[in-house]
C-alpha positions in Angstrom: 60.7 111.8 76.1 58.8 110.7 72.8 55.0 110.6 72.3 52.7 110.3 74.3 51.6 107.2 76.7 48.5 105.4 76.2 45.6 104.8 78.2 46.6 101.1 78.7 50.2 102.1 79.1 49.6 104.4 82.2 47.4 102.1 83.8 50.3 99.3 83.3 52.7 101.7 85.3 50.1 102.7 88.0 49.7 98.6 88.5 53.6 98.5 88.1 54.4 101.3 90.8 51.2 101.0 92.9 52.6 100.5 96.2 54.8 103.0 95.8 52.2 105.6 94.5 49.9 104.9 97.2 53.0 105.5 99.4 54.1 108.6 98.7 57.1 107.4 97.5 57.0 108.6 93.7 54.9 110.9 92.0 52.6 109.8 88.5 54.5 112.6 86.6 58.1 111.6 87.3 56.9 108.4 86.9 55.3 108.8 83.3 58.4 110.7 82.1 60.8 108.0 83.3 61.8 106.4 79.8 62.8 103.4 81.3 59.5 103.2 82.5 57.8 103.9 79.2 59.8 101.1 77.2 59.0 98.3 80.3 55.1 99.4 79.8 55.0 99.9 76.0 51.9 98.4 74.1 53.7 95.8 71.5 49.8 95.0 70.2 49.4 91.3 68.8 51.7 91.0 66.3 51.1 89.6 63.3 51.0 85.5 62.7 54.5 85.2 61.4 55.6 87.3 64.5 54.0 84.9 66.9 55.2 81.7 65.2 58.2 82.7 65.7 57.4 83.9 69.0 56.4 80.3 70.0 59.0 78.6 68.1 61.6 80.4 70.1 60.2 79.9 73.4 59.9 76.1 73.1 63.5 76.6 71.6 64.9 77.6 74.1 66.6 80.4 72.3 64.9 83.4 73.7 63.9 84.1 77.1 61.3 86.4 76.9 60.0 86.2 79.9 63.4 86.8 81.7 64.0 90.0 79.1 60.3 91.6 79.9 61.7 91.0 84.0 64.6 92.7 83.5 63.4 95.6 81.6 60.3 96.2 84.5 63.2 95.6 87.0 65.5 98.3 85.5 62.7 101.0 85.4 61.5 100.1 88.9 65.0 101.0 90.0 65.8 103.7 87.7 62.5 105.8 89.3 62.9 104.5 92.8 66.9 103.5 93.4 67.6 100.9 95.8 64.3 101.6 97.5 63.0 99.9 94.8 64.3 96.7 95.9 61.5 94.6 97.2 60.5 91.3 97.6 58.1 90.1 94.1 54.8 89.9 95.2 54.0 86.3 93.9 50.8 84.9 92.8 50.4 81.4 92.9 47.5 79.7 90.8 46.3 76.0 90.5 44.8 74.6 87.2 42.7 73.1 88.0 39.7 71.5 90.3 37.7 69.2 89.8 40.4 67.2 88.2 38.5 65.5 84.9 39.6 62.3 85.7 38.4 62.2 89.3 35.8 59.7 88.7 37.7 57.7 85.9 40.5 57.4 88.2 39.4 58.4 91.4 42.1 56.7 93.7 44.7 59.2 91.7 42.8 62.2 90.9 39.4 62.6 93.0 38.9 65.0 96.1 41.1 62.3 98.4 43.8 62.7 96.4 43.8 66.0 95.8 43.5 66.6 100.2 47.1 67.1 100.4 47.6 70.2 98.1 44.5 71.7 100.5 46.8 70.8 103.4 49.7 71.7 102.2 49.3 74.7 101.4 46.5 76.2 104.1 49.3 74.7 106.7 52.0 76.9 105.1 49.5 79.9 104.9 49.7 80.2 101.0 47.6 82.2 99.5 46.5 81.2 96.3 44.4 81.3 93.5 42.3 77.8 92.0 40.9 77.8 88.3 37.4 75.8 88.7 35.4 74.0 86.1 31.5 74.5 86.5 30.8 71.0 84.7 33.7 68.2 84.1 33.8 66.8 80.8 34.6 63.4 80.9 38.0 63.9 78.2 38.8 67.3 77.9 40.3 66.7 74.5 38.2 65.1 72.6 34.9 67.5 70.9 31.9 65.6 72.2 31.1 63.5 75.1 29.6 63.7 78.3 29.6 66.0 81.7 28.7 66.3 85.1 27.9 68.8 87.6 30.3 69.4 90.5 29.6 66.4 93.1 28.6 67.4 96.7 32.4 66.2 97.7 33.6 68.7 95.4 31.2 71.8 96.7 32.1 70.9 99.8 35.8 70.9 99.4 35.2 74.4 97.6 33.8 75.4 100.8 36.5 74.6 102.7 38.7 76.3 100.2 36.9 79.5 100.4 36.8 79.5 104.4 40.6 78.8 104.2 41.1 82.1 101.9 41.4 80.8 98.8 40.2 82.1 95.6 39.1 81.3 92.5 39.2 81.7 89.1 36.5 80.7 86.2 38.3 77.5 83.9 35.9 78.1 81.4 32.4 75.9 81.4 33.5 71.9 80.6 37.6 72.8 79.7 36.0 71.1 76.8 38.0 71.6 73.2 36.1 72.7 69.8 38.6 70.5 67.5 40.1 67.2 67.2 43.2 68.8 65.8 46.3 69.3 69.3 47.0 71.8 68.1 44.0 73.5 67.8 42.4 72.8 71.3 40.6 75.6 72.8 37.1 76.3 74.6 36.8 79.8 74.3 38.6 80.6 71.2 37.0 80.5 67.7 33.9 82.0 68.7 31.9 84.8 67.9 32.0 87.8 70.4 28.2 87.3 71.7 28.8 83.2 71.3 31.7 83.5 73.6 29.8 85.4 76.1 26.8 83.2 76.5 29.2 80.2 77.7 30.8 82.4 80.2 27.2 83.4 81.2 26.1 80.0 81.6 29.7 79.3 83.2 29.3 81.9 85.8 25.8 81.1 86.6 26.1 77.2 86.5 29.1 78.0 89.2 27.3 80.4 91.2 24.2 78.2 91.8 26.3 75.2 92.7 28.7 76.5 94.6 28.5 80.1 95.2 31.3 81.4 93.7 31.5 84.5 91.7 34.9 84.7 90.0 36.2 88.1 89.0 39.5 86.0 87.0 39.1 84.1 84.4 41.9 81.4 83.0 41.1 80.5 79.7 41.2 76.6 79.3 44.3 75.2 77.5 45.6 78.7 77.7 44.3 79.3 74.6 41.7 82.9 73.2 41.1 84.9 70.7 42.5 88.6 70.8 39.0 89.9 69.8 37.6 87.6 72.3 39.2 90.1 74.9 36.7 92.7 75.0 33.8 90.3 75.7 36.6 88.4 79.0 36.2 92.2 80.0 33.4 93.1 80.5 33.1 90.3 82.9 36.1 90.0 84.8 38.9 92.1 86.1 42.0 89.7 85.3 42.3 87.5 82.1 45.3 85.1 82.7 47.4 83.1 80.1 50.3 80.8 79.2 52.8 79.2 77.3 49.9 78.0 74.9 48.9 82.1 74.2 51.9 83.0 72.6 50.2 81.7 69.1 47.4 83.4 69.7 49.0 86.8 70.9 52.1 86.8 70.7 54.4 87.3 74.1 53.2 89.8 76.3 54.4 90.7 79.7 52.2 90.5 82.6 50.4 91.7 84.1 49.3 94.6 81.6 46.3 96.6 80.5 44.1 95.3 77.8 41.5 97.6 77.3 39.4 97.7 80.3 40.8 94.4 81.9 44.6 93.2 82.9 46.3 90.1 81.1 48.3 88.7 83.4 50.3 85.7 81.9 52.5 83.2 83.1 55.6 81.6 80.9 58.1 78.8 82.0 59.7 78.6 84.3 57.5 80.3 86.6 54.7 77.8 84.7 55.4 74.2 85.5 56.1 71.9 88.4 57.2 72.9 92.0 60.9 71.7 90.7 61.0 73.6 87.8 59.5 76.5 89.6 61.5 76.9 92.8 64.8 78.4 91.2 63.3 80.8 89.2 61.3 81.5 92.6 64.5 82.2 94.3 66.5 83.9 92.0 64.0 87.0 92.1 63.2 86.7 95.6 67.3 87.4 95.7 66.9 90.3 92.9 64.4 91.7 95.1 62.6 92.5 91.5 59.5 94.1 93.4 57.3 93.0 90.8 53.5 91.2 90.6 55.1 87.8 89.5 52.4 85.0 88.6 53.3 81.2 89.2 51.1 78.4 88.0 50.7 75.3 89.1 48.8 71.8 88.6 48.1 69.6 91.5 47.9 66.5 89.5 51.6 67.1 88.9 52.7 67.4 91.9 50.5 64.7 93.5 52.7 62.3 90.7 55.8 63.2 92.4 55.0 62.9 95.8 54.1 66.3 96.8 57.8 66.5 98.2 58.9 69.6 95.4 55.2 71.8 96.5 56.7 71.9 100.1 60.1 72.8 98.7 58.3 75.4 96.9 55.4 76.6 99.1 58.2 76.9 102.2 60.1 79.4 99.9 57.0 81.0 98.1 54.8 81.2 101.0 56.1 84.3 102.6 55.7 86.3 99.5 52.6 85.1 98.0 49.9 87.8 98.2 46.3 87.3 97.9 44.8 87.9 94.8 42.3 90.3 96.0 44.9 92.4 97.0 45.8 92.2 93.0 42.6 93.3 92.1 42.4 96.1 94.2 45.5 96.8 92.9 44.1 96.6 89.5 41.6 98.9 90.7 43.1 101.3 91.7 45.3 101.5 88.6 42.2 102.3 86.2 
């Protein structure tokens, strides 16, 4: 065993083996001394920008799994500490970007609270637990640097309602989901601000959603996937989970989820477990066979799978459902892992 573990690094483990710990089952110390255990929760940082070009440029590639080596890595030290009692179902976290959808009144026959009814259905049928990101104000084209928004309409409070007396839960999606810059490539709400800047819109975020709707978010999903390492601190002192995807590798380079970050968890989410139902399910299934045992995000957008007829989200949701866990029970997780 070589140097000693970090702060972020234990906590990683604890959230890694918490089940277990809480069990009985394996001990912190034999834990923390497992190297197999201490490579799966190392702290790579944020690399530098080179790094996480080529980070990127490999992942669209299709050249490097990342993802797939991070799972096999937390895998292999999950069974090297706990041997085949470490083989357990994942514990899979579903999340929706996003609701409202912007274009519900622009298009509302394909993307207002009608046509998003059968995801609600669909999934409260199956008993899914889930997580939805919500916008506090919808911004009439989410790409584009200025232009209007609205407050949530009383449709959409009320179908929030429902959500929420159905167990769902939700996640802040930023204030609008409003970019800063023209530029594609370059789209981002949060990102590009100063510490205390950044803070006052998720203030105003938090308080415009809480006085419409009640909600008080402890996760926050970044719109377009897409923050400012240095921007972390300020996500933290607000909220318990900080998710991310494909679109964070640029910014930070690839990092497995979920992991410590100071005194919050990153909890990312990388194709294919980040797509639609069809490109999810087989990836779904193949660890559900693995019995990995670990906290496995999967994100989702209803607007995709209202395009395809639903038919691949009841694929999925029959397979996912029995292993979906609340994410409450993540963040008491996360608690207890501090």
């Amino acid at each position: 065993m070589t140097g000693t573990l970090s702060l972020d690094e234990r906590r990683t483990a604890r959230l890694m083996f918490g089940a277990e710990l809480a069990a009985g089952d394996v001990d912190e110390r034999t834990l923390l001394e497992s190297e197999p255990v201490r490579a799966a929760v190392r702290d790579r940082g944020v690399p530098f920008l080179p790094s996480r070009l080529a980070h990127a440029a490999l992942r669209r590639s299709g050249r490097r799994d990342f993802e797939r080596d991070a799972t096999a890595a937390a895998a292999g030290a999950r069974r090297a500490v706990l041997g085949s009692s470490g083989a357990r179902p994942p514990r899979v976290l579903v999340r929706m970007d996003e609701y409202p959808h912007w274009l519900a009144e622009r298009e509302g026959p394909r993307f207002d609270d009608a046509a998003f009814a059968p995801w609600h259905e669909i999934l409260a049928g199956a008993g899914c637990p889930h997580l939805i990101a919500v916008v506090p104000r919808v911004a009439d084209d989410p790409e584009t640097r200025d232009g209007a928004a609205r407050d949530l309409s009383d449709v959409e409070v009320r179908r929030l309602a429902a959500l929420a007396d159905d167990g769902v839960e939700f996640g802040l999606h930023g204030y609008e989901h409003r970019t800063r810059f023209r530029n594609p490539r370059l789209h981002t709400e949060l990102g590009h601000r100063p510490r205390r800047e950044v803070g006052d819109l998720l203030d105003r975020a938090l308080e415009t959603l809480r006085e419409r709707t009640g909600l008080q978010p402890r996760v926050l999903v970044p719109p377009f996937n897409t923050f400012g390492a240095r921007q972390f601190p300020e996500f933290a002192t607000r909220f318990r989970v900080v998710t991310g995807g494909p679109e964070s590798v640029l910014r930070l380079g690839f990092h497995a989820g979920p992991t410590w970050r100071g005194d919050a968890v990153y909890l990312p989410a990388y194709p294919p477990l980040y797509g639609t139902a069809a490109d999810v399910l087989p990836e779904v299934e193949r660890r559900i066979e693995d019995e990995t045992g670990l906290w496995t995000p999967v994100v989702l957008h209803w607007g995709w799978e209202a395009e395809r007829g639903w038919k691949d989200l009841i694929r999925l949701v029959d397979a996912v459902a029995p292993y979906a866990t609340r994410w409450s029970e993540f963040l008491d997780a996360v608690e207890m892992s501090r």
